[in-house]
C-alpha positions as CSV (number, residue, x, y, z in Angstrom):
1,X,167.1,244.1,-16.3
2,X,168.1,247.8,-17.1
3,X,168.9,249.6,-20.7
4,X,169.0,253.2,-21.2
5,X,166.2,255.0,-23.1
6,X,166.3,256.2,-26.5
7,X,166.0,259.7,-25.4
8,X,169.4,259.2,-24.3
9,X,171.1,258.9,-27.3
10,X,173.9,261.0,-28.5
11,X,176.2,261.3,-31.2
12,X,177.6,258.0,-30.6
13,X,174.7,256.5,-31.6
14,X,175.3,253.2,-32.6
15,X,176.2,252.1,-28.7
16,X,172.3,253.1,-28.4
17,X,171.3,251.4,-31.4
18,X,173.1,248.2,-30.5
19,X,171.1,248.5,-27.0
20,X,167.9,248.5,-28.6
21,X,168.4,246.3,-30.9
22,X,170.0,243.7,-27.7
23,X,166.5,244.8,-25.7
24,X,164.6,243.5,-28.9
25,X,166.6,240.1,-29.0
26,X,165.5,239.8,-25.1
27,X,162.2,240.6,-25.1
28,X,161.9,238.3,-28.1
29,X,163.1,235.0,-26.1
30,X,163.1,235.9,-22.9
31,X,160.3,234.1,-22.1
32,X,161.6,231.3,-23.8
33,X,164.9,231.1,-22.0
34,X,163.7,231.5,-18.5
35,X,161.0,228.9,-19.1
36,X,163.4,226.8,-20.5
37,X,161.8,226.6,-23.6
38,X,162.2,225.9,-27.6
39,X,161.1,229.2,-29.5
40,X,163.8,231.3,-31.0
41,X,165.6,230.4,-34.1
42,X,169.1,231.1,-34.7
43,X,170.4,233.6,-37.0
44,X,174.0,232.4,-36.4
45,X,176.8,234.3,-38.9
46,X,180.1,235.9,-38.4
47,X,178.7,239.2,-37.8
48,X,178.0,238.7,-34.2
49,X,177.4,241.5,-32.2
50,X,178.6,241.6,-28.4
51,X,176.2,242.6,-25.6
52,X,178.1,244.0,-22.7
53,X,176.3,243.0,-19.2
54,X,177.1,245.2,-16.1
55,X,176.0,242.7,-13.0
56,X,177.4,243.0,-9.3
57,X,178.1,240.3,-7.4
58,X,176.3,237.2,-6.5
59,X,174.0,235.3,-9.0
60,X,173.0,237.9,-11.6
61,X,175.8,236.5,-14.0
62,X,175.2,233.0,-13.8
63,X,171.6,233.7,-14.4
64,X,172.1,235.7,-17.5
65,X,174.6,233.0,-18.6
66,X,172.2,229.8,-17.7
67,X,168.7,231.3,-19.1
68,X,169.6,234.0,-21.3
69,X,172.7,234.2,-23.1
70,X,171.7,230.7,-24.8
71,X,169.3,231.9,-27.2
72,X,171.4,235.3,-27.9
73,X,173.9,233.0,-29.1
74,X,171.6,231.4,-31.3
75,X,170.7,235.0,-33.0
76,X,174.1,235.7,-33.7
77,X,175.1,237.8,-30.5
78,X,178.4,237.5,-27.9
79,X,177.9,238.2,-24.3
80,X,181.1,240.0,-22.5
81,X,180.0,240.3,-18.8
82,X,181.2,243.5,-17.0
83,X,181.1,243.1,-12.8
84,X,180.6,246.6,-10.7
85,X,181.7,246.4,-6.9
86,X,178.6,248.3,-6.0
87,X,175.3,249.9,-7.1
88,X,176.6,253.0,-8.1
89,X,178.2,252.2,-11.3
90,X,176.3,249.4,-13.1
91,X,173.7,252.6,-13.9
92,X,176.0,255.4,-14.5
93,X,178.5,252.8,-17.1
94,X,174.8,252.0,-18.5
95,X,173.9,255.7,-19.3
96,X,177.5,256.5,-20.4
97,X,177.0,254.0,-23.0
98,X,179.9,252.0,-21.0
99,X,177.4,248.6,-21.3
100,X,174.3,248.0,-23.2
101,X,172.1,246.5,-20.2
102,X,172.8,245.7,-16.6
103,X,171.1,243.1,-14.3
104,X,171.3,243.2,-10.5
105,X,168.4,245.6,-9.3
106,X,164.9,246.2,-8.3
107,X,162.2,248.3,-9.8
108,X,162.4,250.5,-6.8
109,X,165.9,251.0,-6.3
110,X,166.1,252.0,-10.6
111,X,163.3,254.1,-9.8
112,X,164.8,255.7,-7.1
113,X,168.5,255.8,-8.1
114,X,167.0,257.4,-12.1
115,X,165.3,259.9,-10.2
116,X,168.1,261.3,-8.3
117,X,170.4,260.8,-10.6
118,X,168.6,262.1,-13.7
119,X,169.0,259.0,-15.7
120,X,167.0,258.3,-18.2
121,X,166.6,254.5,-17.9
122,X,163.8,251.8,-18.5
123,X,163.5,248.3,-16.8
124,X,162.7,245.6,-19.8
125,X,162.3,242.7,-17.3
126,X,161.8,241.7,-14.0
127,X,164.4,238.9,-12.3
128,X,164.9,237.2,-9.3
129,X,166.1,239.8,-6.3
130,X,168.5,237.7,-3.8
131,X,166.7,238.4,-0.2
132,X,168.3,240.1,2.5
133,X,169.2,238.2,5.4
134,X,169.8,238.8,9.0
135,X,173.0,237.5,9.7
136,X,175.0,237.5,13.4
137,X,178.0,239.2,14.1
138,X,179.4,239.6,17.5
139,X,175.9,238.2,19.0
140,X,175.0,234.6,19.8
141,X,171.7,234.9,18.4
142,X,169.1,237.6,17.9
143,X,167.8,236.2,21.3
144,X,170.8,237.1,22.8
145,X,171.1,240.6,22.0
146,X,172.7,243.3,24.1
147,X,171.0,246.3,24.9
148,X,172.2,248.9,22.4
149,X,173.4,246.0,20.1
150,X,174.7,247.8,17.5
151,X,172.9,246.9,14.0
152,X,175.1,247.4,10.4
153,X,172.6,248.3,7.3
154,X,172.5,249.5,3.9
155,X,173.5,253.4,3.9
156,X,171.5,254.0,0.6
157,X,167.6,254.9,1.0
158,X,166.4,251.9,-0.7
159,X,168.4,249.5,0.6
160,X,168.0,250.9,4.0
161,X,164.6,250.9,4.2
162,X,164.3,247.3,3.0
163,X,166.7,246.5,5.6
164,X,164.6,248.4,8.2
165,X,161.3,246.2,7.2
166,X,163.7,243.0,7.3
167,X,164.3,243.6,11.0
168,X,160.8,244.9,11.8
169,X,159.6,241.3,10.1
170,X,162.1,239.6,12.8
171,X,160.0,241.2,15.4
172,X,163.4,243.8,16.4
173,X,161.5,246.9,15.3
174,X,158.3,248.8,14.5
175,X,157.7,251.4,12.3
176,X,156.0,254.0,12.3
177,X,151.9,253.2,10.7
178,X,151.4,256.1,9.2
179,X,154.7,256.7,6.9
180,X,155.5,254.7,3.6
181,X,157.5,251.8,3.8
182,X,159.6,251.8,1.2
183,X,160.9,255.5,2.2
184,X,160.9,254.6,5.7
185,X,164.3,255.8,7.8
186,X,165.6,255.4,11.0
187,X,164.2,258.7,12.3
188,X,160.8,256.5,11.5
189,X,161.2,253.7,13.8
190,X,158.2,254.3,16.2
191,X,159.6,251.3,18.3
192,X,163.0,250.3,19.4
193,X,162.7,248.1,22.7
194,X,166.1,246.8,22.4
195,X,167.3,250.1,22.1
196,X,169.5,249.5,18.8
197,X,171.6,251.7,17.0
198,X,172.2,251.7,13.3
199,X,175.8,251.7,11.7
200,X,174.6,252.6,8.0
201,X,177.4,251.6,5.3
202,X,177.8,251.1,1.7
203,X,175.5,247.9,1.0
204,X,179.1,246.5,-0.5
205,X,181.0,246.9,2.6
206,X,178.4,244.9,4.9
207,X,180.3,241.6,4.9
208,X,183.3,243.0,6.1
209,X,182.2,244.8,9.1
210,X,180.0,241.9,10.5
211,X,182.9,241.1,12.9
212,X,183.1,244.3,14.4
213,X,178.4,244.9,15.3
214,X,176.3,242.5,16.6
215,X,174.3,241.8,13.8
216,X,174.0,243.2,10.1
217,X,171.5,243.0,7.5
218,X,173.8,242.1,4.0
219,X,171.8,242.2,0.9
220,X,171.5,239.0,-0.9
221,X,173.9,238.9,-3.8
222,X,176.5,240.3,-1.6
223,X,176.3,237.2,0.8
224,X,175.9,234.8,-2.1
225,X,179.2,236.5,-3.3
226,X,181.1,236.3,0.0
227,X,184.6,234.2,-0.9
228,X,184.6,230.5,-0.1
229,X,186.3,230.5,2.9
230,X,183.6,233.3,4.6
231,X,181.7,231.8,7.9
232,X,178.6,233.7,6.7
233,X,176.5,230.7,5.6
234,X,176.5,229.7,9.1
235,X,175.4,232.8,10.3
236,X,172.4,233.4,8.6
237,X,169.2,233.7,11.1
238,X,166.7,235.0,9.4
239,X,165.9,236.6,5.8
240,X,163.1,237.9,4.1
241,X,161.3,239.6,1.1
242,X,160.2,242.6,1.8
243,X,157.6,243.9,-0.8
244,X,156.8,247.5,-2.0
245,X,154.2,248.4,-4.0
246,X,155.8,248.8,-7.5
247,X,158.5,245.5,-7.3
248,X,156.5,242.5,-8.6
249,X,160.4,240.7,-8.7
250,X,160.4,237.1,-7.4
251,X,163.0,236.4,-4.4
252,X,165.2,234.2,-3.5
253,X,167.0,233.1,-0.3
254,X,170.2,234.6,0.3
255,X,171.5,231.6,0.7
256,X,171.1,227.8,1.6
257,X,171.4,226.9,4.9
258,X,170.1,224.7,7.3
259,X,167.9,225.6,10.2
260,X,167.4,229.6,9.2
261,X,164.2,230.2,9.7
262,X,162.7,232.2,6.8
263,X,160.4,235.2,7.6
């Protein structure tokens, strides 16, 4: 969970004031509300203040609303939930002063996306990160491949290089020892037997190209938000966690499904 620093503020201050004062409230029962606990005493009034909460898509909202926004309605505060299409925008709204926190990253891709972008932004909280997941497109199964299958990923460096140790866990890759994983790219695969090619697209944009690879690695909260209708439950076949050195986030599956083995 994201809020811009204090060294961020400008003349409108109060948005950065009310962010603050929002991080305090959270940091204050967090614990309690995602322990599901008693702990936090309500202030209640008319005066309520509203929190506006940039997610994406998937389960970031229904996790604020089930263990958070609770005890913020006890202090006195409103919750109005803002949903971004991608990644790009929940952290540029966030240091416009366009929402007071956001909730749908890693500490790796914050770190990353700050540092290129010049934002001046602080995590407050880790929370759950969706896995990625392997998931079959034109292929039968990742048995089945074709030589020169063609592979859909993440176009943005985190992302990609998640998705990049997601296949090398499924056995499709290797990379190369001797670079960092969590920078690793494509030019860094030391291994490719199948002798796979990468179509790299926004992380967004996965679902709906899945038809036209053989196989794509979608990012968790983007299959968990696929419509209803979507066949992509069914063609989940493998999904993992991948870890870097400075996430400590918990994961969780992309989404259930029987018989997916989990890597």
């Amino acid at each position: 969970m994201t809020i811009r620093t204090a060294s961020h503020e400008t003349p409108a201050g109060s948005r950065s004031s009310r962010a603050r004062r929002a991080a305090a409230a959270l940091v204050a029962c967090l614990a309690v509300a995602l322990l599901i606990l008693p702990g936090c005493t309500s202030t209640g009034g008319s005066n309520a203040e509203t929190i506006r909460v940039g997610v994406c898509a998937g389960p970031y909202q229904d996790m604020f609303e089930q263990a958070i926004e609770p005890s913020l309605t006890e202090q006195g505060y409103s919750v109005k939930y803002v949903e971004f299409s991608d990644y790009v925008q929940p952290n540029n709204a966030l240091a416009d002063g366009e929402i007071d926190l956001n909730l749908f990253q890693h500490a790796t891709y914050l770190e990353s996306f700050s540092k290129q972008h010049n934002l001046d932004l602080a995590s407050i909280v880790e929370a759950p990160t969706a896995a990625m997941g392997v998931f079959l497109g034109k292929a039968g199964s990742l048995d089945q491949l074709p030589p020169n299958a063609t592979v859909a990923i993440p176009n943005d460096d985190t992302n990609l290089s998640r998705a990049l140790r997601v296949l090398q866990q499924a056995g499709l890759i290797t990379l190369d020892a001797s670079v960092d994983p969590a920078k690793a790219g494509v030019n860094n695969i030391a291994e490719n037997p199948r002798g796979l090619s990468f179509q790299q697209v926004n992380a967004e944009v996965l679902p709906t190209v899945l038809d036209s690879v053989d196989v794509a690695v979608i990012n968790g909260n983007y299959a968990i938000g696929a419509p209803p209708a979507s066949t992509l439950p069914t063609r989940l076949t493998s999904s993992s966690c991948p870890r870097d050195t400075t996430t400590s986030s918990p994961c969780r599956a992309p989404m259930p499904t029987p018989n997916s083995p989990r890597l």
